[in-house]
SEMARFI-357392 format. One record per residue (C-alpha): x, y, z; residue in three letters; residue number from 1; chain. Coordinates in Angstrom, 3 decimals, decimal comma, always signed. Example, Ala and Ser with C-alpha at 12.3 -4.5 7.8 and 13.67 -1.06 7.14 Angstrom:
BEGIN
> px | py | pz | aa | i | ch
> +12,300 | -4,500 | +7,800 | ALA | 1 | A
> +13,670 | -1,060 | +7,140 | SER | 2 | A
This chain:
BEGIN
> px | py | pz | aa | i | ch
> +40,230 | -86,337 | -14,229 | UNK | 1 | A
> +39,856 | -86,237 | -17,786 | UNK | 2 | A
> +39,121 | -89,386 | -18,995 | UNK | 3 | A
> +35,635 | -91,597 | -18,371 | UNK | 4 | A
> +35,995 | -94,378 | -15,939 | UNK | 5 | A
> +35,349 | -95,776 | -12,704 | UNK | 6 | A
> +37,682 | -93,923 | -10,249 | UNK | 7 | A
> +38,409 | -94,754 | -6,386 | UNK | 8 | A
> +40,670 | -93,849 | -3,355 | UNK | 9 | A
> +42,445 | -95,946 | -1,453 | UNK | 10 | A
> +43,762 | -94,510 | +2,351 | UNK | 11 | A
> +46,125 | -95,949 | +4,993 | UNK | 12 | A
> +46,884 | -94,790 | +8,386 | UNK | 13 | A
> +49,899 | -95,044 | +10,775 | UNK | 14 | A
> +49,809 | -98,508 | +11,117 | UNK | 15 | A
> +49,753 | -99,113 | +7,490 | UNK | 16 | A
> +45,999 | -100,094 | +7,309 | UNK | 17 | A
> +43,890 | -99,352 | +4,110 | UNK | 18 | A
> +40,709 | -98,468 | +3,497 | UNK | 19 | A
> +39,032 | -98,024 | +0,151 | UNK | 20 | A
> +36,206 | -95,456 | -0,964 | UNK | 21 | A
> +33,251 | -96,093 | -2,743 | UNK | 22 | A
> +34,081 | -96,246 | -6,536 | UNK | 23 | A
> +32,626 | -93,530 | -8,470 | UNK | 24 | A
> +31,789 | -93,427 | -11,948 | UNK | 25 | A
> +32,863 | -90,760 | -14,417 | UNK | 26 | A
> +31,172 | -90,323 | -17,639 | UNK | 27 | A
> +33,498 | -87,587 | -20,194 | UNK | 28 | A
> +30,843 | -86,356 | -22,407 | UNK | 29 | A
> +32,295 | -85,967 | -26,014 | UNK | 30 | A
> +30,652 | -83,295 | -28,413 | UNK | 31 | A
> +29,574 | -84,963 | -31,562 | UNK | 32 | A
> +27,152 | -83,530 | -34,741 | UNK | 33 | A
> +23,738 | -85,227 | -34,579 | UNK | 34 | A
> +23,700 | -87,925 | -37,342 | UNK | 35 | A
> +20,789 | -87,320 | -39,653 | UNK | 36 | A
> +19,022 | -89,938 | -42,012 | UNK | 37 | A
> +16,902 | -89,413 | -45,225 | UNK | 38 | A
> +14,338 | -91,900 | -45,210 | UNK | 39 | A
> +13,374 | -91,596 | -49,012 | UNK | 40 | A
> +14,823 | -89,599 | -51,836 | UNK | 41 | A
> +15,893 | -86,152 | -51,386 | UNK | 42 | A
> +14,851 | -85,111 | -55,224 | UNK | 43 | A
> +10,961 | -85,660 | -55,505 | UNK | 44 | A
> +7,755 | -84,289 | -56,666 | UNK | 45 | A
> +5,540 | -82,040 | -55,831 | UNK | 46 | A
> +3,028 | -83,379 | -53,844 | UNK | 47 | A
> +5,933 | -85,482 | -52,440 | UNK | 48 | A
> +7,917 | -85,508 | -49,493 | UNK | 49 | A
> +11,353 | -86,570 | -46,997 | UNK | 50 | A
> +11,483 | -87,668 | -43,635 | UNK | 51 | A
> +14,477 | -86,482 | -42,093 | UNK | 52 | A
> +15,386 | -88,216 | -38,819 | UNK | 53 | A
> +18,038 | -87,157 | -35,795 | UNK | 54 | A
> +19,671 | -90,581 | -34,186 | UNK | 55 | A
> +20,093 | -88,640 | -31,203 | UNK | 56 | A
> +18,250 | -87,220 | -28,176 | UNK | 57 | A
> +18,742 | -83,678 | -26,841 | UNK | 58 | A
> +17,048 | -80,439 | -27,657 | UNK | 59 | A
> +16,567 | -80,135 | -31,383 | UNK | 60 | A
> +16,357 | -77,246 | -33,524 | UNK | 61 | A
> +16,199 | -77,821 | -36,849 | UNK | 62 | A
> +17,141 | -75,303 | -39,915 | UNK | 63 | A
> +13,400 | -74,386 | -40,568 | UNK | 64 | A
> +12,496 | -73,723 | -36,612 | UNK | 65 | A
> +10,915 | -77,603 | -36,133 | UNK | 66 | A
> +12,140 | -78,690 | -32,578 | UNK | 67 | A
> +11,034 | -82,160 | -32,910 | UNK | 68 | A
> +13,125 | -85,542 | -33,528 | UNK | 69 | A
> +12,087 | -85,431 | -36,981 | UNK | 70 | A
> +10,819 | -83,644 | -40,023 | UNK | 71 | A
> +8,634 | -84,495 | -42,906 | UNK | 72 | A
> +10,053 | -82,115 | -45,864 | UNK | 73 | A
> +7,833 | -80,917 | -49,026 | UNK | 74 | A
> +9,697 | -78,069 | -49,975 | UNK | 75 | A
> +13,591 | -77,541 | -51,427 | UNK | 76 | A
> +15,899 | -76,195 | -49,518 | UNK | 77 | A
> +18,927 | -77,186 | -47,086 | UNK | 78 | A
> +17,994 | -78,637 | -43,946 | UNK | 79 | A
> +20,242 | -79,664 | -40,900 | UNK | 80 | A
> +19,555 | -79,713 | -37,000 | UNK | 81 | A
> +21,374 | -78,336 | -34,252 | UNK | 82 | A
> +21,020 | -80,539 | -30,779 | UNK | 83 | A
> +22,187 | -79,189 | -27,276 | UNK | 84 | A
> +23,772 | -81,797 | -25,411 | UNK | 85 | A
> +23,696 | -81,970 | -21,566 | UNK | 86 | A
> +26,635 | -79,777 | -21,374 | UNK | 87 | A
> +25,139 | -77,232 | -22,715 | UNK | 88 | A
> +27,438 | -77,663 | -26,232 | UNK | 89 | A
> +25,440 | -77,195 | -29,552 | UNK | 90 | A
> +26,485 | -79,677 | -32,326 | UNK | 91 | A
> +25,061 | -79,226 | -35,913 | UNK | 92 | A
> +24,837 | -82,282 | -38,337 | UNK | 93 | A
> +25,596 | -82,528 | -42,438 | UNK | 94 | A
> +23,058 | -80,249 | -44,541 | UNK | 95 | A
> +20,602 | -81,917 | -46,779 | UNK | 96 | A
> +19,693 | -80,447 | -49,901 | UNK | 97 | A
> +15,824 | -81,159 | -51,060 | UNK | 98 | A
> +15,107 | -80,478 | -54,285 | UNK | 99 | A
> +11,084 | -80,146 | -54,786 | UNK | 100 | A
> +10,143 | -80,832 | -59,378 | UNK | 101 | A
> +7,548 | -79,300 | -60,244 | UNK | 102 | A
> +5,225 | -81,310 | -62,655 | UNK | 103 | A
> +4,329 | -80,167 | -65,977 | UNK | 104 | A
> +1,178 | -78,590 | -66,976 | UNK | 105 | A
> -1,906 | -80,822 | -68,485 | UNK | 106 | A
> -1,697 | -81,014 | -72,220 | UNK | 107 | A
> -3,517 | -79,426 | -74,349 | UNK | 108 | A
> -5,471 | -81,946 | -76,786 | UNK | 109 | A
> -7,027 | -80,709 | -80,395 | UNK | 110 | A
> -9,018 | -83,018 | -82,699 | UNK | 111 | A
> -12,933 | -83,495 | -83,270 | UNK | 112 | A
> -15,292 | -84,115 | -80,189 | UNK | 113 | A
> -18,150 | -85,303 | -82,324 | UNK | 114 | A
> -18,401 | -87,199 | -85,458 | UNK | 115 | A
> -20,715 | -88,610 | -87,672 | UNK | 116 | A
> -20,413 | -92,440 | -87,766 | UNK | 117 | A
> -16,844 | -94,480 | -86,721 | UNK | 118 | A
> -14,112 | -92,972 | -88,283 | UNK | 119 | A
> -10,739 | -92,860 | -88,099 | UNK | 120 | A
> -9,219 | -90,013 | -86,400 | UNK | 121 | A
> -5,867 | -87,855 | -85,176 | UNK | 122 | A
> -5,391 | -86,548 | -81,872 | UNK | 123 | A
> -3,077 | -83,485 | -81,253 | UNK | 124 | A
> -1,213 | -82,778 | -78,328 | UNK | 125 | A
> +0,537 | -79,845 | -77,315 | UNK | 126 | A
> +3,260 | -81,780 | -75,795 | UNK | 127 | A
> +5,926 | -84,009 | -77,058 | UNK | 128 | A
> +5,931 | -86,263 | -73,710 | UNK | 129 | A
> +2,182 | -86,350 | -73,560 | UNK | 130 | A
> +1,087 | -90,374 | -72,126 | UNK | 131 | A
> -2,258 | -91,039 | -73,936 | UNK | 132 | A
> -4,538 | -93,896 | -71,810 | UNK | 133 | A
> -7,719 | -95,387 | -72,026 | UNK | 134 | A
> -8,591 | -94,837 | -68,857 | UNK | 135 | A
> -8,102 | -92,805 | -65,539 | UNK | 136 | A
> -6,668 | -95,427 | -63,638 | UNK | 137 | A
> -4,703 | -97,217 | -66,395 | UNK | 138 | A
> -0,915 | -97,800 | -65,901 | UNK | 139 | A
> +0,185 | -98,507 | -69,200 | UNK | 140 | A
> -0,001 | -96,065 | -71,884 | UNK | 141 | A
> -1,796 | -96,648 | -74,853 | UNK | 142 | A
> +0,929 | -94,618 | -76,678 | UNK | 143 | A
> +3,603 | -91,571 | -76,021 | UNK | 144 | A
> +4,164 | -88,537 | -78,215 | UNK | 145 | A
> +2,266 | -85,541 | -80,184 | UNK | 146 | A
> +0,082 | -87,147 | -82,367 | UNK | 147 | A
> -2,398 | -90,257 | -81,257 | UNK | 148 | A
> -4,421 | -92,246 | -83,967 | UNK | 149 | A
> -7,337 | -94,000 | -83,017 | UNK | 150 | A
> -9,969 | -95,906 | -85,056 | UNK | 151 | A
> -13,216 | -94,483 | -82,993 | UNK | 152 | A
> -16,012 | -97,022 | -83,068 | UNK | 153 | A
> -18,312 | -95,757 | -80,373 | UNK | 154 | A
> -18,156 | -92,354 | -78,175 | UNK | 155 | A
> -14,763 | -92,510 | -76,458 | UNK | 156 | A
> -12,965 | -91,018 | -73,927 | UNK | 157 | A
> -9,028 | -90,695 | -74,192 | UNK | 158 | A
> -7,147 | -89,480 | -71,176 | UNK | 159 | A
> -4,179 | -87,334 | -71,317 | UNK | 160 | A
> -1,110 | -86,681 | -68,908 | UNK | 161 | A
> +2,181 | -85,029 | -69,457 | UNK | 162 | A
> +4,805 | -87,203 | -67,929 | UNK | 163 | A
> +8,603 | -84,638 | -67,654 | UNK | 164 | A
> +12,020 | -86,467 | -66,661 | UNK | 165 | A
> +14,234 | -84,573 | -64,965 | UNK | 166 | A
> +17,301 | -83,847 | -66,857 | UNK | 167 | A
> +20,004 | -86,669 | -65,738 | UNK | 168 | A
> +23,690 | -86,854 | -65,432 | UNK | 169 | A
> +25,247 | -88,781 | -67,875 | UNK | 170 | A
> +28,750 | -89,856 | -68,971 | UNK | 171 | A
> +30,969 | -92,068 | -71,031 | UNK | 172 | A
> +33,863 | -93,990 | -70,428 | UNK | 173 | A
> +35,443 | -97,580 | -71,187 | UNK | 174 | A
> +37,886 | -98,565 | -73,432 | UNK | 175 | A
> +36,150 | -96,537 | -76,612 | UNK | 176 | A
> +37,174 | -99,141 | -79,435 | UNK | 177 | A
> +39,060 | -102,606 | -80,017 | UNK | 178 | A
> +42,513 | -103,399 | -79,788 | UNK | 179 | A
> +44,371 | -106,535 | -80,528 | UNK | 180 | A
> +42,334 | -109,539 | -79,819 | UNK | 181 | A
> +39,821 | -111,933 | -81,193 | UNK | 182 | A
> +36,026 | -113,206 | -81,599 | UNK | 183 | A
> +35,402 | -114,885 | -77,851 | UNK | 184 | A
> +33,619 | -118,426 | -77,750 | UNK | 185 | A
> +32,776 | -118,308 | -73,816 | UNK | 186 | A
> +31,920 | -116,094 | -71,457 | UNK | 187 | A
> +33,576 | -117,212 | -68,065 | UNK | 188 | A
> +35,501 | -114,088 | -67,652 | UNK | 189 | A
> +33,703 | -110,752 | -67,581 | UNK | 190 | A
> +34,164 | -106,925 | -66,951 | UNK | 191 | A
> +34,202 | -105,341 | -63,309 | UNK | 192 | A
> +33,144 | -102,535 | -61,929 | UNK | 193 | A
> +32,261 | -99,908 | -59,544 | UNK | 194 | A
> +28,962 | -97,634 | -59,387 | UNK | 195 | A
> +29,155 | -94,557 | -56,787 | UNK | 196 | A
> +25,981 | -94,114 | -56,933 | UNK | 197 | A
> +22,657 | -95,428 | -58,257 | UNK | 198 | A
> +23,119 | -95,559 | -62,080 | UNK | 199 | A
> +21,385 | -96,369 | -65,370 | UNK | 200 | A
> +23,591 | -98,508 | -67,450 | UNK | 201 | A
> +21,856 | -96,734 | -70,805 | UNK | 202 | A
> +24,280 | -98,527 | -73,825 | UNK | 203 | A
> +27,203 | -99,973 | -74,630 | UNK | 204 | A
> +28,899 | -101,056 | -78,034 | UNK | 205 | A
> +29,470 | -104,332 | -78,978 | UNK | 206 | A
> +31,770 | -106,159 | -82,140 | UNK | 207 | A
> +29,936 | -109,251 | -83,006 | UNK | 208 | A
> +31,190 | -112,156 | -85,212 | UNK | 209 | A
> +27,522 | -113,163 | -86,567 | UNK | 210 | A
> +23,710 | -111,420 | -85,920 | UNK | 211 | A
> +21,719 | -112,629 | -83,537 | UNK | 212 | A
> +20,186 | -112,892 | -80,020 | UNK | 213 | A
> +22,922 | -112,108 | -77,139 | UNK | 214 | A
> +21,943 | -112,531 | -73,416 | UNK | 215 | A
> +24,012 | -109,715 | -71,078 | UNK | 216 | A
> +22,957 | -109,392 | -67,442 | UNK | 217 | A
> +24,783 | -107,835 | -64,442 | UNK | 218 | A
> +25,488 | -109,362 | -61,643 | UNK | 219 | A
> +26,581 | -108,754 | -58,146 | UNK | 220 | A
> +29,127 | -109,634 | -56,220 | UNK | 221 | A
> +27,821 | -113,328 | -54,881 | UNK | 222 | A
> +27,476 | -114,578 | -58,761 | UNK | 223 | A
> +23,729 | -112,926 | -58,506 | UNK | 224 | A
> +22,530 | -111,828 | -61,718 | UNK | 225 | A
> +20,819 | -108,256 | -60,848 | UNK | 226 | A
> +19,457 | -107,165 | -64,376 | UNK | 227 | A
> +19,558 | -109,096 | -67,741 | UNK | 228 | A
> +18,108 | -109,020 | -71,456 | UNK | 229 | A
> +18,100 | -109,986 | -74,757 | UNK | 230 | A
> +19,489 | -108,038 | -77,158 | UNK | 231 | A
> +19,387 | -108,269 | -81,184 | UNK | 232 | A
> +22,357 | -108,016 | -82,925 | UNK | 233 | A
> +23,398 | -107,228 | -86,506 | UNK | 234 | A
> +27,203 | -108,507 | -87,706 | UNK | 235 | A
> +29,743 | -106,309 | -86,756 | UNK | 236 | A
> +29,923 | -102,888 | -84,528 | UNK | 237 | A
> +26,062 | -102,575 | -82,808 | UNK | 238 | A
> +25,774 | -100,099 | -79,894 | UNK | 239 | A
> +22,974 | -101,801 | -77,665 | UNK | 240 | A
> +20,001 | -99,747 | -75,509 | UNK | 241 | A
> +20,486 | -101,469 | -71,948 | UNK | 242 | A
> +18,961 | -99,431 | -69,414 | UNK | 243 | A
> +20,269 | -101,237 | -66,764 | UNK | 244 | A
> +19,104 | -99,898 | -63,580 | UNK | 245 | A
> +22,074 | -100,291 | -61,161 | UNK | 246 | A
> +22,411 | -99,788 | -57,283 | UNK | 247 | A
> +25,590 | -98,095 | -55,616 | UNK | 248 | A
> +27,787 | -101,195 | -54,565 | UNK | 249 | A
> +31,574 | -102,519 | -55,542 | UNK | 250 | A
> +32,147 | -105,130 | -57,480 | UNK | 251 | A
> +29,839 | -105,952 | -60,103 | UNK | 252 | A
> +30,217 | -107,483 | -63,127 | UNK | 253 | A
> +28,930 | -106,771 | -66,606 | UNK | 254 | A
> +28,649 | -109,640 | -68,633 | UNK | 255 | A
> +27,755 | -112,362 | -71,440 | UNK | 256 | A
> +25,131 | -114,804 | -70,616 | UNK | 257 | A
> +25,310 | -116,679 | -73,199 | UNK | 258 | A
> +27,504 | -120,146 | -73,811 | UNK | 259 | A
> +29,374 | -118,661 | -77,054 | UNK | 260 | A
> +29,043 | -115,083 | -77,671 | UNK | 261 | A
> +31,170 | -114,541 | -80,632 | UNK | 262 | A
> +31,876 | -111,115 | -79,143 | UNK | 263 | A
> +35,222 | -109,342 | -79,290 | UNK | 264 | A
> +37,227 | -109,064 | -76,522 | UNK | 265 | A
> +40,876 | -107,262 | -76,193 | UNK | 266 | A
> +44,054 | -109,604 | -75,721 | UNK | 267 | A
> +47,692 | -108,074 | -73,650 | UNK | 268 | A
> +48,514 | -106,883 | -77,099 | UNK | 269 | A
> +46,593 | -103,948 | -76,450 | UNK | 270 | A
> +47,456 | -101,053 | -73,978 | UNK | 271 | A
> +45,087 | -101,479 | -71,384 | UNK | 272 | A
> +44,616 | -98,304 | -69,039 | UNK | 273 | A
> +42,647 | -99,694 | -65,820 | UNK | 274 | A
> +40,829 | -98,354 | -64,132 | UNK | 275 | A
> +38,121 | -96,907 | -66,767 | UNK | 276 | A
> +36,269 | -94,016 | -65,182 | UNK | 277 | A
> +33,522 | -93,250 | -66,258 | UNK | 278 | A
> +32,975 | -89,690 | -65,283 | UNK | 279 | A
> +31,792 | -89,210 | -61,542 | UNK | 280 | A
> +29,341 | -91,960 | -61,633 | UNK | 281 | A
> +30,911 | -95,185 | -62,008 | UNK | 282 | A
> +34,665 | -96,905 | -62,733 | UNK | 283 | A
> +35,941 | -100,042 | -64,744 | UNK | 284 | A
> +38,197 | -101,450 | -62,071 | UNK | 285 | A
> +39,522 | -104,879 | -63,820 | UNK | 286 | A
> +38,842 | -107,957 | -65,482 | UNK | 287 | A
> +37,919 | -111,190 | -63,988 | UNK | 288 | A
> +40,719 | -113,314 | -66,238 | UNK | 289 | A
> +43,241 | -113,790 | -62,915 | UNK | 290 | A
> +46,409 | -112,437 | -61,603 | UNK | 291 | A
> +48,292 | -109,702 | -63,842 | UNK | 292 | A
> +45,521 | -111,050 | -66,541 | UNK | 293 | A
> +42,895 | -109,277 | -64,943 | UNK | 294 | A
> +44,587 | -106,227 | -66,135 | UNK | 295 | A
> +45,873 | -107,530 | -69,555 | UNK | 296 | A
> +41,895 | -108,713 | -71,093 | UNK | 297 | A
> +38,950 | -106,558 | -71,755 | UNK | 298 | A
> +35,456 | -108,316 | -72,325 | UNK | 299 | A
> +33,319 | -107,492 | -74,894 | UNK | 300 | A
> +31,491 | -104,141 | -73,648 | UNK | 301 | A
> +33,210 | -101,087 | -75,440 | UNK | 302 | A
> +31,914 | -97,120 | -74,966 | UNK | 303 | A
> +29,675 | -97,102 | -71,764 | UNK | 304 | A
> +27,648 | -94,625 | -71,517 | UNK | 305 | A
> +26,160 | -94,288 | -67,846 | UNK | 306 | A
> +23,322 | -92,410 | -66,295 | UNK | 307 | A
> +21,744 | -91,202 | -63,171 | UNK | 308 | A
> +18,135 | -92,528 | -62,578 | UNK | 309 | A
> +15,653 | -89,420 | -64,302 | UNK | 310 | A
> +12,902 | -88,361 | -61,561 | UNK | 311 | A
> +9,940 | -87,801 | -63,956 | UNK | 312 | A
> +6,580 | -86,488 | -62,735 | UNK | 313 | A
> +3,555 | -86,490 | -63,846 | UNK | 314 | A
> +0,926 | -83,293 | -64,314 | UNK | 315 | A
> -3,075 | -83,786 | -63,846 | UNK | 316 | A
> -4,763 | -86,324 | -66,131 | UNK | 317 | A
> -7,584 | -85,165 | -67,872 | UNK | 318 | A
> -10,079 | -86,462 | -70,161 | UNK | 319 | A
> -11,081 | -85,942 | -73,826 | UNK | 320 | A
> -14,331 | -87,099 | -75,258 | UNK | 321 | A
> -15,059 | -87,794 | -78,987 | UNK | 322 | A
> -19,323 | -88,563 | -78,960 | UNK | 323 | A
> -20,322 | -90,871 | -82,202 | UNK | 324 | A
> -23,439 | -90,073 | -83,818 | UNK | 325 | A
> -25,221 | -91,697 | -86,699 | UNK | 326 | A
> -24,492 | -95,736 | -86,226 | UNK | 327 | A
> -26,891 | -97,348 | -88,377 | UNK | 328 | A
> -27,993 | -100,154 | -85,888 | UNK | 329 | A
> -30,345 | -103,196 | -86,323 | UNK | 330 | A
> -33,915 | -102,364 | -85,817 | UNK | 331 | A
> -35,395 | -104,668 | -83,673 | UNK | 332 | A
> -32,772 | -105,647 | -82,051 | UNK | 333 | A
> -31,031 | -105,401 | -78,545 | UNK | 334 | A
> -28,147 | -106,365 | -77,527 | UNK | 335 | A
> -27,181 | -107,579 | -73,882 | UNK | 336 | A
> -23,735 | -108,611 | -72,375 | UNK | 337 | A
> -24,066 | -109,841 | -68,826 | UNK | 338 | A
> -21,726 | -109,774 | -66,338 | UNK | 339 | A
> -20,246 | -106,744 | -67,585 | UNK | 340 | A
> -17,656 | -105,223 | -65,614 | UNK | 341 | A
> -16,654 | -109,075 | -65,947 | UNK | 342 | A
> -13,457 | -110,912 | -65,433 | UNK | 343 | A
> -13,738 | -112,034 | -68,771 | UNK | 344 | A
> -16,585 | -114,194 | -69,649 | UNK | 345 | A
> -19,503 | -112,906 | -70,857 | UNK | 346 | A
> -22,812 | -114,132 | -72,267 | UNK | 347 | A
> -24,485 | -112,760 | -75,176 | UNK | 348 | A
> -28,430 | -111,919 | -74,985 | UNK | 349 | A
> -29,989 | -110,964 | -78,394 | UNK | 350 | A
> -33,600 | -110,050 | -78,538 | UNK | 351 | A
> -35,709 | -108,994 | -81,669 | UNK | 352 | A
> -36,086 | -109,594 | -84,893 | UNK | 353 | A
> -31,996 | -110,577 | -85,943 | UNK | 354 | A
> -31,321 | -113,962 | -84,516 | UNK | 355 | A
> -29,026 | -116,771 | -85,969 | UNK | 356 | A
> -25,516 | -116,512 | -86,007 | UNK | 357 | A
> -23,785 | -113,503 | -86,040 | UNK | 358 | A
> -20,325 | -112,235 | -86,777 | UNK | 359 | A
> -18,453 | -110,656 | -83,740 | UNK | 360 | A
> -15,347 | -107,980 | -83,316 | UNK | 361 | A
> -13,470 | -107,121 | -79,899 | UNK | 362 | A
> -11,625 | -104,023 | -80,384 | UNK | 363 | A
> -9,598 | -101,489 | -77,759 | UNK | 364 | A
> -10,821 | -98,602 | -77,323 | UNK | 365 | A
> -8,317 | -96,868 | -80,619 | UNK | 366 | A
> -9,637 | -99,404 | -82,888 | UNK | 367 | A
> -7,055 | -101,868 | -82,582 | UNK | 368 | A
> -8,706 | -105,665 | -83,609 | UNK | 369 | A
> -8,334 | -108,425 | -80,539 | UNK | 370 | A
> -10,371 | -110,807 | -81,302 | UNK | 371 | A
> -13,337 | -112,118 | -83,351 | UNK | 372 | A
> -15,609 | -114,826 | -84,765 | UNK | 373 | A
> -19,224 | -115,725 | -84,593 | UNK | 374 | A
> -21,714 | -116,344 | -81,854 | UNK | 375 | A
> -25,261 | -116,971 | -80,957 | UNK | 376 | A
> -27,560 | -115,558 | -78,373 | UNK | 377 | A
> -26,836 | -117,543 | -74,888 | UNK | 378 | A
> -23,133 | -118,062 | -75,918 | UNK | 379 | A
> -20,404 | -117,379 | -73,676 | UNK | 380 | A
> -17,499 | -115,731 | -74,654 | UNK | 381 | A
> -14,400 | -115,949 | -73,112 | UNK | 382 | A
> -11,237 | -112,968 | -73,004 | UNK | 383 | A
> -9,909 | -113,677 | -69,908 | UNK | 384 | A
> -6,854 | -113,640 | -72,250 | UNK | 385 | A
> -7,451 | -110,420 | -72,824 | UNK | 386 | A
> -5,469 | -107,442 | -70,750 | UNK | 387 | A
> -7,627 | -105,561 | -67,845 | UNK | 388 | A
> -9,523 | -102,566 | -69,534 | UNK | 389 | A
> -11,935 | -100,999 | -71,656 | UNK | 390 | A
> -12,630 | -102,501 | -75,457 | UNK | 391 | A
> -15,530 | -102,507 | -77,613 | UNK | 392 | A
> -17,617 | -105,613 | -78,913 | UNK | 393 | A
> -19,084 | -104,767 | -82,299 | UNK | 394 | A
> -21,859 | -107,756 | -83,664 | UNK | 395 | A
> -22,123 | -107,156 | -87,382 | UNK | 396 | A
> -24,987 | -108,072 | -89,562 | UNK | 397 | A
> -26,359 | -106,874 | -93,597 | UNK | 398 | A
> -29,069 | -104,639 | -92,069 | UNK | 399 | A
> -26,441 | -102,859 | -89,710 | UNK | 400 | A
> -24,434 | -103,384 | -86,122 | UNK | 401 | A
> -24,606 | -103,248 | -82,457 | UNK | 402 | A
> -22,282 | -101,614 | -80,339 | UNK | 403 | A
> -21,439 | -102,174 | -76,994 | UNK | 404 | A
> -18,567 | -101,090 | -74,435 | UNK | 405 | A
> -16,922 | -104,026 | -72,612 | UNK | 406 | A
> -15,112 | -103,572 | -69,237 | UNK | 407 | A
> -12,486 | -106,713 | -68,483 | UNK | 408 | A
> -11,041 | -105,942 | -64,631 | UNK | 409 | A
């Protein structure tokens, strides 16, 4: 017997009577390689890590001597796992490649750590990528690059990270200019397409009859738009930023949002060459126009250029402190802000000699004017407005100012 099943015998005897055995079940065991699944991304950073899992039960080995059902990777290499079935047989699954990035190293920031009175100043980095923040914790960068100006008010403390993108893939592809055609007034028909992998629609070009605001999304294969935007354009040839961050999937369409784009689109005058690769990552498979059309029409989006996602990590952030000296302040005066952390509003407390109203400023932490006016001691301000942070509330009178730091979470 050879094949699985359930298997009997049947006997008879002189007389021609039968009798049948009990049926017995037979079970062909057929080798097969272990099927292994990433559970995150196999490029990462350091710090990072992959589970790698085995789908099937048996005695494991894996590549780097683990004998378990699954791994947790932090280091590159190729990975796969050997399992010994219950005949003895030894099947080894698909290798993974981990790649490990390492992050860059913290920049390295020049510029004055004290200073007499506010002034304002220029920060030097030693890297082109350096992320400066205004705080620790902050998500959004106050600004990216070399340099960093900041009007310093009060003693400050800038923090510093260098962010690195791995490099990417990228490639090009489309129909890389117009044919015969004209200036389109809808935009029921579109472009389709293909993406092999996760990709980064980065730009496309674009002929348009009139500047202006154009809407372009992409959407799936249900009608779903996936990513849009508005986009500026200028009369004539414009070659748009999109960033478009793309899954792998079939069938997607690139397209105009808008009602009348006044874009150019390609007529059958024009030798059409579907599909339009677009190197390994992606393909132009047809137009949505209908029959042969779909083949004959090409809609509006000329010169793709495509890219895979970029990995960047991020090195240590690290403070730098400029200290302010020599603020002339108002004698015989204090200055109180209460709750502050706050969520926004804030009452004012002023004590001494300088009462009445005073003029107000609300300033981040570079110098950068919010918000002003006048207030009173007792009043309540409000900046709920205001983004979560640090900023600096400056109360301005002839004999001098208070200074004091404001915290908004």
């Amino acid at each position: 017997i050879g094949e699985s099943g359930n298997y009997s015998v049947t006997a008879y005897d002189a007389e021609g009577c039968a009798a049948v055995s009990t049926v017995v079940s037979v079970e062909v065991i057929v080798s097969e390689a272990p099927v292994v699944m990433a559970m995150s991304e196999l490029s990462f950073c350091a710090g990072g890590s992959v589970d790698l899992v085995v789908d099937s039960f048996g005695d494991w080995m894996w590549s780097n001597g683990a004998e378990t059902q699954s791994i947790s990777v932090t280091e590159s290499g190729t990975y796969s796992v050997s399992v010994t079935d219950v005949c003895g047989d030894q099947n080894t699954s698909d290798e993974f490649v981990v790649v490990v990035l390492d992050a860059p190293d913290a920049p390295v920031v020049t510029g004055p750590n004290d200073l007499d009175g506010p002034q304002l100043i220029t920060l030097e980095s030693s890297s082109a990528t350096t992320h400066w923040y205004d705080s620790e914790t902050s998500v959004e960068a106050l600004s990216v690059g070399a340099s960093f100006e900041l009007d310093v008010q009060v003693s400050t403390t800038v923090w510093v990270e260098d962010i690195a993108a791995e490099d990417m893939v990228e490639d090009a592809g489309g129909r890389m200019g117009t044919g015969e055609g004209q200036y389109h007034d809808n935009s029921i028909r579109w472009l389709l397409f293909d993406a092999y992998e996760d990709i980064v629609i980065h730009s496309v070009d674009v002929y348009a009859d009139g500047a202006g605001t154009r809407e372009i999304g992409v959407i799936d294969s249900d009608g779903n738009v996936v990513v849009s935007g508005s986009f500026e354009v200028a009369d004539g040839m414009n070659t748009l930023v999109l960033d478009f961050e793309v899954e792998e999937g079939t069938a997607y369409g690139l397209r105009s949002l808008d009602d009348d784009p006044q874009l150019w689109r390609d007529a059958p005058d024009t030798d059409m060459d579907y599909p339009y690769a677009i190197g390994d990552l992606a393909s132009i498979t047809q137009s949505t126009a209908g029959g042969n059309n779909a083949y004959n029409y090409y809609y509006f989006f000329y010169n793709w250029v495509v890219q895979t996602p970029a990995i960047a990590c991020a090195s240590d952030r690290i403070p730098f402190t400029i200290n302010v000296t020599g603020i002339e302040e108002l004698t015989g005066t204090a200055l109180e802000m209460y709750p502050n952390p706050s969520n926004g509003r804030v009452q004012l407390q002023i004590s001494g000699a300088q009462q009445g109203r005073l003029e107000w400023s609300m300033m981040t932490t570079t110098g950068a004017l919010v918000d002003q006016g006048m207030a009173t001691s007792g009043q309540w301000l409000d900046w709920s407005h205001l983004a979560k942070g640090t900023y600096v509330f400056k109360m301005n009178a002839p004999q001098g100012s208070l200074v004091k730091q404001v915290i908004l979470q």
